[in-house]
C-alpha positions in Angstrom: 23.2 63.4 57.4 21.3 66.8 57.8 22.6 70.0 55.1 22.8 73.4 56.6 24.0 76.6 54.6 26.3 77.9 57.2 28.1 75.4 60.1 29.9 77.5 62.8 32.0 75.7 65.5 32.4 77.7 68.3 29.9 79.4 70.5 31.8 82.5 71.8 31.7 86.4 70.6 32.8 85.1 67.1 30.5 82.4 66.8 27.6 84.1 68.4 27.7 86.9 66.3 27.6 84.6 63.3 25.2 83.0 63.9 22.9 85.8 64.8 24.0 87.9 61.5 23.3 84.8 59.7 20.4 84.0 61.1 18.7 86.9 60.8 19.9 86.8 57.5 17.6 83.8 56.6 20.2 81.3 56.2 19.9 77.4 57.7 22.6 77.6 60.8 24.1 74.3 62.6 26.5 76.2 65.8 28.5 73.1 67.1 29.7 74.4 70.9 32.4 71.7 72.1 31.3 72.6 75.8 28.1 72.3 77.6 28.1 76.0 78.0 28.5 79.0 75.5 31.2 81.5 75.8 34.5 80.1 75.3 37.4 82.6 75.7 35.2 85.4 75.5 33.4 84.9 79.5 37.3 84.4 80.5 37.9 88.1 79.5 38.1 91.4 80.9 35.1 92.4 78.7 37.0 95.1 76.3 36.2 96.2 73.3 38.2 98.5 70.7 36.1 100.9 69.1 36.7 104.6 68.1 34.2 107.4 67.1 30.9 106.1 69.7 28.2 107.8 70.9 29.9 106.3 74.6 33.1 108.7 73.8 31.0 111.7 72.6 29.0 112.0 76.1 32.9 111.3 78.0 33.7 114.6 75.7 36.8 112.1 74.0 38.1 113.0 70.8 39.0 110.3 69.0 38.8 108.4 65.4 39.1 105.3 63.3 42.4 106.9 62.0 44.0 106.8 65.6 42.4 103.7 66.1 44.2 101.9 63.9 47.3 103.2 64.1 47.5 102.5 67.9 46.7 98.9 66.5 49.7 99.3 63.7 52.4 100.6 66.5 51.5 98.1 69.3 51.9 95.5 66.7 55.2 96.0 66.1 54.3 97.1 62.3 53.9 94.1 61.5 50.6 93.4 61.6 48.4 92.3 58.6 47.5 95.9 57.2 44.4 94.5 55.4 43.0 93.1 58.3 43.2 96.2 60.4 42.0 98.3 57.4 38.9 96.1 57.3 38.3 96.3 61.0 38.4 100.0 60.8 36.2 100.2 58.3 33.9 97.9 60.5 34.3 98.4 63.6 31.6 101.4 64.8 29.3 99.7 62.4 29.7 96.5 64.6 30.0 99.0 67.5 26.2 99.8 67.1 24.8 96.4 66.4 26.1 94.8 69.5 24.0 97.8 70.8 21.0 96.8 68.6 21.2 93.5 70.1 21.0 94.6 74.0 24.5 94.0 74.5 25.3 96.8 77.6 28.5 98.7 77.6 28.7 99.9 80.9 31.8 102.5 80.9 35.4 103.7 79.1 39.0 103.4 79.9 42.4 103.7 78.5 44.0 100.3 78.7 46.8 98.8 76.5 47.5 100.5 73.3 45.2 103.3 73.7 46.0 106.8 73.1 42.4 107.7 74.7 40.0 105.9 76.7 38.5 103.5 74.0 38.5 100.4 76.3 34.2 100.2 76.1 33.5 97.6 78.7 31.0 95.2 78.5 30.0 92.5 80.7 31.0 89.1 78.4 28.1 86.4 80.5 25.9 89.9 79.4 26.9 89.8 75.8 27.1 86.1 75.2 23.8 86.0 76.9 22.2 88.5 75.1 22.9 87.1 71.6 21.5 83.7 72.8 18.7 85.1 73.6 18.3 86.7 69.7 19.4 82.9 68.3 16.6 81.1 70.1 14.2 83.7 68.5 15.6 82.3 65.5 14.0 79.4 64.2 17.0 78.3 61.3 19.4 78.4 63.9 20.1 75.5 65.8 23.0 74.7 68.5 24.4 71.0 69.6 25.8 71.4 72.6 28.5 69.1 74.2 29.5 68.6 69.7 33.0 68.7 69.5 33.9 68.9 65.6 36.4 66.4 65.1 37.7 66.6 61.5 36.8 68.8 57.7 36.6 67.2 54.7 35.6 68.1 51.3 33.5 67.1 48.3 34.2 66.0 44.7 35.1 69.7 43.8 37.9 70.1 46.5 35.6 72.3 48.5 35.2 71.9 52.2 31.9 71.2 52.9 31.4 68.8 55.7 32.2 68.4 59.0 32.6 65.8 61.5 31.7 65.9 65.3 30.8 63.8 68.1 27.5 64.0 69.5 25.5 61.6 72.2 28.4 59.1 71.5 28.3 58.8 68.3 30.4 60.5 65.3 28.3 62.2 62.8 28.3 64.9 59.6 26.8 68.2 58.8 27.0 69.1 55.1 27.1 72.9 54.8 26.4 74.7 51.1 27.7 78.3 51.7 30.6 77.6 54.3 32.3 76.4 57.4 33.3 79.4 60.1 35.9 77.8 62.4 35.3 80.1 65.1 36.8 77.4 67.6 39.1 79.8 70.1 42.9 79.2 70.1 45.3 76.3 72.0 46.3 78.0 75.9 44.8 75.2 77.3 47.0 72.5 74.7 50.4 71.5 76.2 51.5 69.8 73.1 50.6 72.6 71.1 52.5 75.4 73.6 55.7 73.1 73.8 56.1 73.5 69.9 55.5 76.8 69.5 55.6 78.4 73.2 58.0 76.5 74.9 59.2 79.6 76.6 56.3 80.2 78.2 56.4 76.5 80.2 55.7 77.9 84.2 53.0 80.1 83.1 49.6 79.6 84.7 47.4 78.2 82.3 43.6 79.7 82.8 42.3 79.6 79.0 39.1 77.9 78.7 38.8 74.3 79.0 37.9 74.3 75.6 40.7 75.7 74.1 42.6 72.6 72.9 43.5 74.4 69.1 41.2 72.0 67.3 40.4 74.4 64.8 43.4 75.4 64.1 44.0 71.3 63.7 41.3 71.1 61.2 42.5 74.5 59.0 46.0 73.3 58.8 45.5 69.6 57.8 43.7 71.3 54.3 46.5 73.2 54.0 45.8 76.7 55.8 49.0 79.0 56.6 49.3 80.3 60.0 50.7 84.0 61.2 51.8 85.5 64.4 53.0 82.1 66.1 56.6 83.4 67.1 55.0 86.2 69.1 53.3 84.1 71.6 53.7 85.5 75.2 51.6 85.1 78.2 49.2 88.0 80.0 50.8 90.0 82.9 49.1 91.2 86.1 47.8 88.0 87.2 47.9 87.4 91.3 49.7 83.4 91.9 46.5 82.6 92.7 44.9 82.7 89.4 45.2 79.3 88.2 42.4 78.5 90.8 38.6 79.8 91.1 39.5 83.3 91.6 41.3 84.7 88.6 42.2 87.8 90.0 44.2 90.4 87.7 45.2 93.9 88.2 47.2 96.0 86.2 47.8 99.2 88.3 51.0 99.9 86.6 48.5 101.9 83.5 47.2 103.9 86.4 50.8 104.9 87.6 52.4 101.8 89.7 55.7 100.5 88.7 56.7 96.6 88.7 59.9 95.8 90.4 61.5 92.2 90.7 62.6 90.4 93.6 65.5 92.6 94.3 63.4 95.5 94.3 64.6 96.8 91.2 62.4 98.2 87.9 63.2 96.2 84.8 60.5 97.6 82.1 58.8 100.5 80.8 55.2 99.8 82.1 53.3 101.6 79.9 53.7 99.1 77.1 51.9 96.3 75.8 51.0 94.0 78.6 51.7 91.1 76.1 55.3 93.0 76.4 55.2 93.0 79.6 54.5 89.6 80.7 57.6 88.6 78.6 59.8 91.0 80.6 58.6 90.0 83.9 58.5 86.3 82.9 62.6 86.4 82.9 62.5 88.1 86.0 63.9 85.7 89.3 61.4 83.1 89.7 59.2 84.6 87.1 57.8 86.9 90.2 57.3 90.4 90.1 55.5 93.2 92.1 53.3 95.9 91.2 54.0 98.9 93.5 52.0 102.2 93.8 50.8 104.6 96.5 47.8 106.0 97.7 47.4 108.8 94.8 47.4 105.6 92.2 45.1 103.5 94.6 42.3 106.4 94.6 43.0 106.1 90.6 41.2 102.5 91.0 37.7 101.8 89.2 35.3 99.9 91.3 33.6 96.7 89.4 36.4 97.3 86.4 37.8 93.8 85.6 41.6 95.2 85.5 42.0 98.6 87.8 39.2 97.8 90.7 42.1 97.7 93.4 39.6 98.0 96.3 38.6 94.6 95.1 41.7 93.1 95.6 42.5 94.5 98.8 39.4 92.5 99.9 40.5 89.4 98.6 43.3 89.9 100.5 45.7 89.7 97.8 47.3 93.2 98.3 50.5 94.3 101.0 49.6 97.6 102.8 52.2 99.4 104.5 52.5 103.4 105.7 56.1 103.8 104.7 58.6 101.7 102.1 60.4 100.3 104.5 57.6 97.9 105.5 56.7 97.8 102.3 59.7 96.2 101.7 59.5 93.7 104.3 56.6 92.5 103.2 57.4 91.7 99.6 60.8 90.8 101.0 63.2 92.9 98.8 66.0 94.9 100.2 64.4 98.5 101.6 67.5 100.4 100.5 67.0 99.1 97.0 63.3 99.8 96.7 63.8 103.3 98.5 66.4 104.1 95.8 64.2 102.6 92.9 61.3 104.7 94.1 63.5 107.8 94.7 65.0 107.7 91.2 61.7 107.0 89.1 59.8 110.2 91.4 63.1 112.5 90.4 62.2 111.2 86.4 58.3 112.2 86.8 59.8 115.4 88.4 62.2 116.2 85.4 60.0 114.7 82.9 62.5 112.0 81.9 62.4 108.4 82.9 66.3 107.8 83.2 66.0 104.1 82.9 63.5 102.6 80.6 62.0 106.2 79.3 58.9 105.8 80.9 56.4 109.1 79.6 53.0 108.0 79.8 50.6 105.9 81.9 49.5 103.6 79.4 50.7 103.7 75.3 50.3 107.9 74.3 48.0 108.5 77.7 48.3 110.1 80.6 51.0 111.2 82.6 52.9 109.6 85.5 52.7 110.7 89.1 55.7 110.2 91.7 55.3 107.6 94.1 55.2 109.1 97.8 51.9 109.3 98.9 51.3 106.8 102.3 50.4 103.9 102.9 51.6 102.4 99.8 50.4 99.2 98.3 52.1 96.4 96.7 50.5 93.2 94.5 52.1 89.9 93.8 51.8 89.5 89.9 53.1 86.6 87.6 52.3 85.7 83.8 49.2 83.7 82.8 48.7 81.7 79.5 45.0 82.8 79.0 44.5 83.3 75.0 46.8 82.5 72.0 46.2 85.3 69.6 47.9 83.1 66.6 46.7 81.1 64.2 45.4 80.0 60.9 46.0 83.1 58.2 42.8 84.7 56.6 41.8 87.7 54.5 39.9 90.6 54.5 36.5 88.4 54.0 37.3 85.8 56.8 38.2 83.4 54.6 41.4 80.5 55.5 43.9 81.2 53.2 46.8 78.7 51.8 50.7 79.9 52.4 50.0 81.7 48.8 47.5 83.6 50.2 44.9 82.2 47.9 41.6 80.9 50.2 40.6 77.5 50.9 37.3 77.3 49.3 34.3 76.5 51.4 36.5 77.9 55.0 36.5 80.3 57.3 37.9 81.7 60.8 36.8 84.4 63.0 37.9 85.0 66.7 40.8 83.4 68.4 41.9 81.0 66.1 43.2 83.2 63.5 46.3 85.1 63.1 47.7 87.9 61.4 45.7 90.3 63.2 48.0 91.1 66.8 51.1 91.1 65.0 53.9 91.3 67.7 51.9 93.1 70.4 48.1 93.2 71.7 46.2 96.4 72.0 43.6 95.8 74.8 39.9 95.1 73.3 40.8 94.3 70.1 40.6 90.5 70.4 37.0 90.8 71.2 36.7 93.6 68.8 38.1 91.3 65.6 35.8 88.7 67.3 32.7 90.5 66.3 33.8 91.9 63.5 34.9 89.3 61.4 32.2 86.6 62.6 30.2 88.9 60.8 32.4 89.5 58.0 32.8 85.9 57.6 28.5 85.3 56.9 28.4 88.2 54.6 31.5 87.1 52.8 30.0 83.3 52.5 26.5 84.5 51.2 28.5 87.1 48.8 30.3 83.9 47.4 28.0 82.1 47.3 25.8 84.6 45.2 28.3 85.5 42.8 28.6 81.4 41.8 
């Protein structure tokens, strides 16, 4: 049985990052990935990151600040958020910003997306990233990844610490003793049936693209030594995915935060699209059939971003996946709703942009507090098939400002900690886009400089 100080399980943007912070912090690393491959949820992602304050937003001439950072965070989660966490991620985030940079991770441009008051959405590409801090790992000589290691159960020693772990590997169940900690950094439970009948049964129908990986073992582990968990009732799926998704192609637009609107199968608005797409996929997931269209015209369409993950629309008009018509009428036909009640949705939601006042769901920005609506009459106009996809959890085991699990007292488990996926507390009710891989990074670091701090102070 070999001893390491640090034992991370997990090999995405959480894990990664752990591992090369504590790396290159001297410490004796054991990464267990449960897949043959690193990435986990992270590679599934559209590649945003939250950050406020960059060099990246300085050049775009974008005004912007931790402050309003975090209070988009606060707002979009309902208030209810965990007000440490955010505080802390604030107080990391351009910090962590600037060492992704350090370590050759590319962020390629800015957008406004989900929550965002100004274009903070800093792109990256996540094979890129993952990649990158691989690449700084294997430069690392006390760092060392099992692949194909699936950690199976915690236990702990004499002292009521958790200190070892147990995983499969070449067949055979083994341990890993670790001195200084145990990250779980092990992504959430999208693709667990069992575990999204108890606590998203709603949600049954949903496509279900999380990674094959994502089975909630860590949050398994956490709870059997007694961890709390946080932001489980607020499960909802991710709108904007095409029918399709569920196979090879996961193809996802969300043109509604460049000005479309979504309409159901009777050709009628039912949401204020500039919310929360978290918030949205719950509306349009009690919609008939769970089906819903996103409709814009040609003034939204020459909006799209070419080789952007959520707004290149030119992209999916050459998979196919998008109707095309030169007036509403055939527009109609082809999503088959009734013309006369699409031509009256449209007409009332351009009279609203007119006036300034949505009169049905009080629609006043494109996305969150950005940008401004544009009627809808523009030819051709364009139409995109979009359901609700079960593709990350964001819930789970409860943690404080240092990464560590904490008991429903709020008083940590000794020896654990979570990063990433797995934990909750973070989202609270809603999901501001690039946040999840934001908290990823942040707080895998947080979690190795909490565990050495611990660690130095005993």
């Amino acid at each position: 049985m070999k001893s390491y100080d640090l034992i991370i399980l997990g090999g995405g943007l959480a894990g990664m990052s752990a591992a090369v912070e504590a790396g290159e912090q001297g410490l004796n690393i054991l990464l267990l990935e449960k897949q043959d491959e690193l990435g986990g949820s992270t590679v599934l992602s559209s590649g945003y990151m939250a950050f406020a304050g960059t060099d990246m937003q300085e050049k775009a001439g974008i005004i912007d600040s931790t402050e309003s950072l975090l209070a988009d965070m606060t707002e979009v989660g309902g208030r209810i958020n965990n007000q440490t966490l955010i505080a802390e991620y604030g107080r990391h985030q351009l910090e962590t910003y600037q060492w992704l940079v350090d370590h050759d991770v590319e962020f390629r441009s800015l957008e406004a997306v989900s929550g965002h008051s100004v274009p903070r959405g800093h792109i990256i590409d996540p094979h890129q990233a993952i990649q990158s801090l691989y690449k700084r790992v294997k430069q690392l000589a006390n760092v060392t990844i099992y692949f194909n290691a699936p950690a199976k159960r915690l236990l702990k020693n004499a002292e009521g610490r958790i200190n070892t772990v147990l995983y499969e590997a070449d067949g055979e169940v083994k341990k890993a003793i670790a001195s200084k900690g145990i990250l779980i950094a092990s992504g959430g439970f999208a693709k667990s049936e069992e575990l999204l009948s108890q606590f998203a049964p709603q949600l049954k129908g949903a496509l279900r693209i999380g990674g094959a990986g994502n089975q909630g073992d860590g949050i398994r582990m956490a709870w059997e030594h007694g961890a709390w968990v946080k932001d489980l009732p607020y499960l909802n799926g991710t709108y904007g995915f095409h029918p399709s998704a569920a196979g090879k192609l996961k193809s996802q637009g969300l043109a509604f935060y460049k000005g479309a609107i979504m309409v159901n199968q009777l050709g009628k608005r039912f949401v204020n699209e500039s919310i929360s797409y978290k918030l949205l996929g719950k509306a349009a997931f009690d919609q008939p059939e769970q089906i819903s269209y996103q409709v814009w015209d040609q003034t939204v369409m020459d909006k799209g971003v070419l080789d952007d993950p959520l707004y290149d629309f030119e992209l999916l008009k050459k998979r196919r996946l998008l109707y095309k018509a030169d007036n509403l009428e055939e527009l109609a036909d082809c999503i088959d709703v009734p013309v006369e009640v699409l031509e009256e949705t449209i007409s009332r939601y351009n009279q609203g942009v007119q006036n300034g006042e949505d009169p049905d769901f009080g629609r006043k920005t494109l996305t969150h507090n950005y940008g401004k609506p544009t009627a809808l009459e523009k030819a051709p106009f364009y139409a995109f098939e979009s359901t609700v996809a079960m593709l990350a959890t964001y819930a789970g085991v409860s943690v404080n400002a240092n990464a560590q699990v904490v008991n429903p007292y709020g008083e940590p488990i000794p020896g654990l900690y979570a990063a990433g996926e797995v934990t909750g507390g973070f989202h609270g009710a809603g999901y501001m886009t690039g946040s999840s891989l934001g908290k990823a990074a942040v707080f895998g670091r947080i979690a190795v400089q909490a565990a050495v701090s611990e660690n130095a102070v005993v």
